[in-house]
N, C-alpha and C positions, 0 to 999 in steps of 0.2 A: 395493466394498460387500460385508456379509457375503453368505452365500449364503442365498436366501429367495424362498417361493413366489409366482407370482403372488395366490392365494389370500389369502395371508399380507400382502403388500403393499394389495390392495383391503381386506382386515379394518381395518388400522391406517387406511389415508387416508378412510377411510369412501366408498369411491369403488365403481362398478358395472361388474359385467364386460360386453364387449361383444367381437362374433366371437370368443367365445372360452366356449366350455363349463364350469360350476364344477368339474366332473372334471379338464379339462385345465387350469384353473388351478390347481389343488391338485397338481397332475403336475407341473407347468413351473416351472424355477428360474431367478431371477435370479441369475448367477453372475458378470455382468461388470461395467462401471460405469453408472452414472446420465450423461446425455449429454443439454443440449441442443442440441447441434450437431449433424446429423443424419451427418455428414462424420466424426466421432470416435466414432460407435457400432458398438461391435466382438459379436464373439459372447458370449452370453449377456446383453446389456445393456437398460437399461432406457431409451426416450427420452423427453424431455419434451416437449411441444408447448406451445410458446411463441411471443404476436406479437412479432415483431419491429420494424423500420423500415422493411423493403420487402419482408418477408415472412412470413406466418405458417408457425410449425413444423406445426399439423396436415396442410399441404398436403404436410410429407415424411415424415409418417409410413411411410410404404407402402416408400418409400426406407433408412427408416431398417431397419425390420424385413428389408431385402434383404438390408440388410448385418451383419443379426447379431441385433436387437435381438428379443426376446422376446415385449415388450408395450411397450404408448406409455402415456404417466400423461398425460392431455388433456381438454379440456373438453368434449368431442361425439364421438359413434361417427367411428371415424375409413377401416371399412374391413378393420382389421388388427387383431388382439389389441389388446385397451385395458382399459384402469382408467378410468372417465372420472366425473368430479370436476365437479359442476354449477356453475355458477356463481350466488350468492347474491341479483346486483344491484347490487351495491354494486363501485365500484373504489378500491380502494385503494393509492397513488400517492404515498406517505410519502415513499418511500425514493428515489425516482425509477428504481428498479431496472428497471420496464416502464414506459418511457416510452409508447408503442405499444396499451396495454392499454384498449381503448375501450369494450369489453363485458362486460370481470371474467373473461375466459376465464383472461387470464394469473395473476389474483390467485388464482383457483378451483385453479387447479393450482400454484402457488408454495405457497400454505398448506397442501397436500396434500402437496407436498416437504417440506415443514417439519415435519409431523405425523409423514415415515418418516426424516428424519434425529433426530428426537429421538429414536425408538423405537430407533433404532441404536446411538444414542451409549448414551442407558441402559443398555441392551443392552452394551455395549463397557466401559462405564465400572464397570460389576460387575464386568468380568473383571480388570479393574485397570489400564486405560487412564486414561493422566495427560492431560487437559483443560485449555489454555494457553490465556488467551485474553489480545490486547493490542489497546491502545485509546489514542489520545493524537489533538490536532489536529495534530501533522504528526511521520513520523517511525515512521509504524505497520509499513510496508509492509520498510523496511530492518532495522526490527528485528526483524519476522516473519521473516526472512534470517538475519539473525544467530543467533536464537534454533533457526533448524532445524540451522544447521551445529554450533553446539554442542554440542544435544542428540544429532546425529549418532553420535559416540561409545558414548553409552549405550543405541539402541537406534534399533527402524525409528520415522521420522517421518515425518509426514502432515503436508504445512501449501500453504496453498492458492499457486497460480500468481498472477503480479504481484496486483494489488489485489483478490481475488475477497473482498471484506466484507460485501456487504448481503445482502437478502434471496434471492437467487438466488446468491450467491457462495458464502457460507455455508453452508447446507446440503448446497449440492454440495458442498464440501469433508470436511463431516463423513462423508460417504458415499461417499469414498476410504479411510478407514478402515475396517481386515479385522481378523480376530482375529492376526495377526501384529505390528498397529502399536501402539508402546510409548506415541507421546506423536502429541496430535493439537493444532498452532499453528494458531488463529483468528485474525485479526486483522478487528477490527471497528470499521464506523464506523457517522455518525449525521446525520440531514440536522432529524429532529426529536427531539423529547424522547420517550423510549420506545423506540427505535430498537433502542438497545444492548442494554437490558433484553431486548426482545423476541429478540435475538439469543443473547443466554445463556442465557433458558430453552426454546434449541431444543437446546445441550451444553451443560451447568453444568459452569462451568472451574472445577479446585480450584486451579488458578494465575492470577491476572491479576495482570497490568500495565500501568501507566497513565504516560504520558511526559510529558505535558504538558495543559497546555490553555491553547490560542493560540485565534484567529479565524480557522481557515479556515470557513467556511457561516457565517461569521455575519450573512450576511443571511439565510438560514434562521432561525437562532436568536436574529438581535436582538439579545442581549447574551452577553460572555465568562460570568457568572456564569451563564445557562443553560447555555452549553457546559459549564462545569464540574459541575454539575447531573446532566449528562447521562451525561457521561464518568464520573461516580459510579456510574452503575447496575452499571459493572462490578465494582468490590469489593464493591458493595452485594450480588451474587449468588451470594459465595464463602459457604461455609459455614464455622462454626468451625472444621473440621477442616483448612480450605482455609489458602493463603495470598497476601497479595498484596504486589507489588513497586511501591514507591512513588517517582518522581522529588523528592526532599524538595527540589532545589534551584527547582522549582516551587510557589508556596506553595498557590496553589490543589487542586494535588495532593497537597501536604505535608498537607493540611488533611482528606486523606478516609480518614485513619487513624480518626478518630473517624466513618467510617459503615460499615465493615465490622463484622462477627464474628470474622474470620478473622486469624490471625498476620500482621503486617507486616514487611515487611521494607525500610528504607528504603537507598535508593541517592544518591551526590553527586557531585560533584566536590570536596568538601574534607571532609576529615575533619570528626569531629562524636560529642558522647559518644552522640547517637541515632541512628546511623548506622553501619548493618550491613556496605555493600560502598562505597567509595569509591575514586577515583585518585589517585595520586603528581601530582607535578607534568608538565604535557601536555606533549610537544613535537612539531613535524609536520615532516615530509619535505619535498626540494621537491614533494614533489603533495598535501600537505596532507593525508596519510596518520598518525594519532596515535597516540604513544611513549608510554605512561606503565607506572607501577607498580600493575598491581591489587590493596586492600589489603580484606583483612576482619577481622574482630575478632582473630584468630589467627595469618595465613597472609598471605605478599605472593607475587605473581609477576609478571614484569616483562613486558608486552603492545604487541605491533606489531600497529595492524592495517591490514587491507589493502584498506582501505575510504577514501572520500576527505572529509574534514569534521572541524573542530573541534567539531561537533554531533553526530559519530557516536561521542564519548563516552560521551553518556549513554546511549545506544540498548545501545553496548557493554556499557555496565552495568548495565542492566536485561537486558539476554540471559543475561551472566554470572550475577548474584544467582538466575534461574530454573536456570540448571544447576549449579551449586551445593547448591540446595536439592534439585537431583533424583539430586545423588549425586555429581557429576563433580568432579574435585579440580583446584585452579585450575592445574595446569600443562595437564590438559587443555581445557580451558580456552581456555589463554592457544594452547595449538595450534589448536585449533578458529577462535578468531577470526583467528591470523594468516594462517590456511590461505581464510578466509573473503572475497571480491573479493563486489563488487555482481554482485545475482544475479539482478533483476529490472530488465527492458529502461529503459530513460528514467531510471535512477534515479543521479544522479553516477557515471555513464559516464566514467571517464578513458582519452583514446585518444591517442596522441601519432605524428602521421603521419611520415613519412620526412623533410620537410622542416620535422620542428622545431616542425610549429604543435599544442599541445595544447587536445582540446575536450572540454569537458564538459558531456554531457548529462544535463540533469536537467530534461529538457524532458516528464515525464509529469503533473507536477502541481506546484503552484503556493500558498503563500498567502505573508503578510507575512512570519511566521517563517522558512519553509524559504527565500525569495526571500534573505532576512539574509543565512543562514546562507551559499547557494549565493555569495551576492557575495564574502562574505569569504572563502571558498577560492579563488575565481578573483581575489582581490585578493593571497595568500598566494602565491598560486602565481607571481603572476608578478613579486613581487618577489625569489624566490628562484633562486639558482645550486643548478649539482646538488651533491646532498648534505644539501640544505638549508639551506645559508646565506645569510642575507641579502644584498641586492646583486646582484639580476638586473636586467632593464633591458630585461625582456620586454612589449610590448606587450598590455594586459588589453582584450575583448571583450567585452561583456555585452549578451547578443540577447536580449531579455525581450517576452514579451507577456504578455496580462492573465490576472491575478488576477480569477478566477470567485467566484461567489457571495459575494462581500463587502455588500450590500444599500448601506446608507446612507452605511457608512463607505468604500467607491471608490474615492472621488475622494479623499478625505485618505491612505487606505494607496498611492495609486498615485502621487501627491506623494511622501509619506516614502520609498519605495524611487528612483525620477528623484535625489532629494536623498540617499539614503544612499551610491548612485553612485559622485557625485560627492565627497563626502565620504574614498570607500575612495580614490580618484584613479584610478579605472577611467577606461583611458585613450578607447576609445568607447564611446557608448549607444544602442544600434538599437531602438529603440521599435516593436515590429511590431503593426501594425494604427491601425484611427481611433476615434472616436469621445470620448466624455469620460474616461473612465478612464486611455486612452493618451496623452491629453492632458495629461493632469495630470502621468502621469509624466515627460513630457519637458520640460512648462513648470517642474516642481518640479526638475530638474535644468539647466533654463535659471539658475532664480532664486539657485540654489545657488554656482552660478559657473561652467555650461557655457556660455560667450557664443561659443565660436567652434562649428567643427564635432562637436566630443567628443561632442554628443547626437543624434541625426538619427531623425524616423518617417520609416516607410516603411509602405504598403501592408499588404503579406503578406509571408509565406515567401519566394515566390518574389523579392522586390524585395530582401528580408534578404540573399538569396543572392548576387544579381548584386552588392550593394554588398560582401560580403565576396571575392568571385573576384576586384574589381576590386583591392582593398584591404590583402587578408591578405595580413602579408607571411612568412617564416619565421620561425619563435619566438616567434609572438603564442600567446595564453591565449583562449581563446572560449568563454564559458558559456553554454549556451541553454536558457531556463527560461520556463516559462510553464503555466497549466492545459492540460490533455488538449486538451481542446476546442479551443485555437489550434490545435493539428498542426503545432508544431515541431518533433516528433520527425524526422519527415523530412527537415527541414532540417540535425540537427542529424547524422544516417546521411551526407547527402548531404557534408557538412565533412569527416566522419571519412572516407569514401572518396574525398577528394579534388576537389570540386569545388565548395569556395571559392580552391582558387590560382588566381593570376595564370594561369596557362598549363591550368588544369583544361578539363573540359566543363563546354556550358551546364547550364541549371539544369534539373533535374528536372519534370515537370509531370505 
């Protein structure tokens, strides 16, 4: 964060001091970061108090100031130097960002974050700090990745740790930004309509980019045309001078060129007379890693990259069109993405143990689309020899559990994937967990044509586990994918370290 007094900080949030003198708050400077983890607060820093699920942050404020922190931004005298920020009455619970939040302590002080990361970014963005912001229903978090290593090159980047999007994410990110950082990558989501809007006007991006719009929350949102709606706020926030990066081979995204002000710039997979940056024809590795020629109206350069998905095309080329336009010339470019491997935890993890068996976890989050996508790489992969040639004869894996927030449509999207499966000829399907949703997908890949064993539920994790240590044998393909919330990531650490072989240890618990 820039360096700023506590004085200066109570003014902007409109908050009131407490143990703490207005002389000595006009004396004392925030010099380190904004923290609400009381564990990560170093000298000079500011901490938040926040409920959490089994504990409120006020109780460590006193802790937090031991270890460095300044002042606490909280909703009640806390004790220790504070800014504290009343709460209204009201909670609000949009974003699901405070789940925990019973009494508006956490929203009292979230909108008070909010109020000093915009004063920041303002602040930042006069100096001539480039505001990036991306938005898509799936696909956001890998190309917040992509997009920092690129930019890398051309100067310091700011762009937040795995998924930090909503309303406690984002801010905190923008308040990692110092006057040394060139370009600040947001990546933001939406659980309702307003979301994102409200998200831009805490750093108005003079870049966004929009990737898609699928149905992951749509049973938040009811229908894909609200999603798309939604996903609009973000070009709808660029100013003329701004520009935004459009997935055209999305139509619904194709289509939000007509609600911006700002210059577009359309990205594809095929050439097109309206169409700024596009690829050559793809080709993928054995790991499903994608070859092509990056081409734009002038210039082509030939691009490896070192990511795993015939879907992290388009991602690639919405990363590439924003660095481009921020100056970088496409061979830098083409280095920056081949130098660029997944860089956030759970996300197409490619690990290949000593005896042969390769897992991929993309076990952090979950909807119909990225589910697609994830099968067809683990369906590529294990048709192929090294090199990349067709004609492997590798056993394919697919550990799936459920697909979160889908509302009505569930039971139909968790059929379509059970049957899309079966379809790739993914040779098992470990259905993890009960209920109806997991139901469906194992009966829609019964009906599809798994009649023998190819599809089997199980419990949990832990039973995913025991049937794979019993079963994996060397040179199988093992994807494991599902929302957050299942906690397959563990399962999927536990494979990569060895304890799905036959001869491994038990299972994790």
């Amino acid at each position: 964060m820039i360096d700023m007094t506590i004085a200066r900080i109570a003014e902007i949030v409109g908050g009131e001091l407490a143990d703490i003198t207005p002389e000595q708050a006009a004396a004392t400077h925030v010099t380190g970061t904004v923290e609400f983890d009381s564990r990560a607060v170093g000298p000079g820093g500011l901490f938040l108090a926040l409920p959490g699920a089994r504990s409120d942050g006020h109780d460590f404020a006193a802790a937090a100031v031991q270890s460095g922190a300044v002042a606490v931004l909280a909703a009640r005298p806390v004790g220790v130097p504070a800014i504290v920020v009343r709460p209204d009455g009201g909670v609000d619970s949009a974003s699901g960002a405070l789940e925990h939040d019973t009494d508006g302590s956490g929203a009292a002080v979230l909108a008070a974050l909010a109020r000093l990361a915009a004063a920041v970014a303002n602040e930042l963005a006069a100096d001539g700090l480039k505001i990036i912001g991306v938005t898509g229903s799936s696909g956001k978090t890998s190309t917040k990745d992509l997009l920092a290593a690129v930019l890398a090159p051309l100067g310091e980047v700011v762009a937040p740790p795995g998924s930090f999007n909503n309303e406690l994410g984002h801010p905190w990110t923008v308040l990692r930004a110092t006057r040394d950082t060139d370009f600040l990558v947001l990546e933001m989501s939406a659980r309702h309509p307003g979301n994102i809007a409200a998200l831009a006007a805490i750093a108005p991006p003079s870049v966004a980019v929009v990737l898609n719009v699928g149905t992951a929350h749509l049973g938040e949102f009811g229908s894909r045309e609200a999603i798309a709606k939604t996903k609009a706020e973000l070009p709808q926030a660029v100013g003329p001078s701004g520009v935004v990066i459009l997935n055209a081979d999305d139509i619904a995204v194709a289509a939000m060129a007509e609600q911006t002000d700002a210059r577009v710039v359309r990205i594809s997979r095929d050439p097109g007379s309206d169409i700024d940056v596009w690829a050559g024809p793809v080709t993928l590795d054995e790991l499903a890693r994608p070859r092509f020629t990056l081409h734009t109206r002038d210039r082509e350069v030939d691009v490896n990259l070192a990511v795993h998905g015939d879907h992290q095309v388009s991602n690639a080329l919405c990363a590439a069109a924003v660095a481009l336009e921020c100056g970088a010339t496409p061979q830098q470019v083409a280095d920056a993405l081949a130098a660029a491997g997944p860089a956030s935890r759970h996300r197409m993890q490619v690990s290949t143990r000593a005896d042969g068996v390769t897992v991929i976890n993309d076990a952090y989050n979950a909807n119909p689309d990225s589910m697609r996508a994830g099968l067809k790489a683990l369906a590529w992969m294990a048709r192929q020899t090294a090199g990349g040639q067709p004609g492997g004869k590798r056993r394919s894996w697919a550990v799936l559990g459920e697909m979160a927030e889908l509302g009505d449509d569930a039971i139909t999207e968790h059929d379509a994937i059970g049957r899309f499966a079966v379809r790739l000829d993914v040779s098992r399907l470990l259905v993890v967990g009960s209920g109806r949703a997991m139901n469906a997908m194992h009966h829609g890949a019964v009906m599809e044509g798994s009649w023998g064993s190819e599809s089997t539920m199980v419990a949990d994790a832990d039973a995913a586990l025991t049937v794979l240590r019993d079963e994996l044998q060397p040179g199988d393909v093992v994807l494991v994918k599902a929302s957050n919330s299942v906690g397959l990531g563990a399962l999927a650490e536990a494979l990569v370290a060895g304890e799905g072989h036959t001869e491994g240890r038990t299972p994790a618990r």
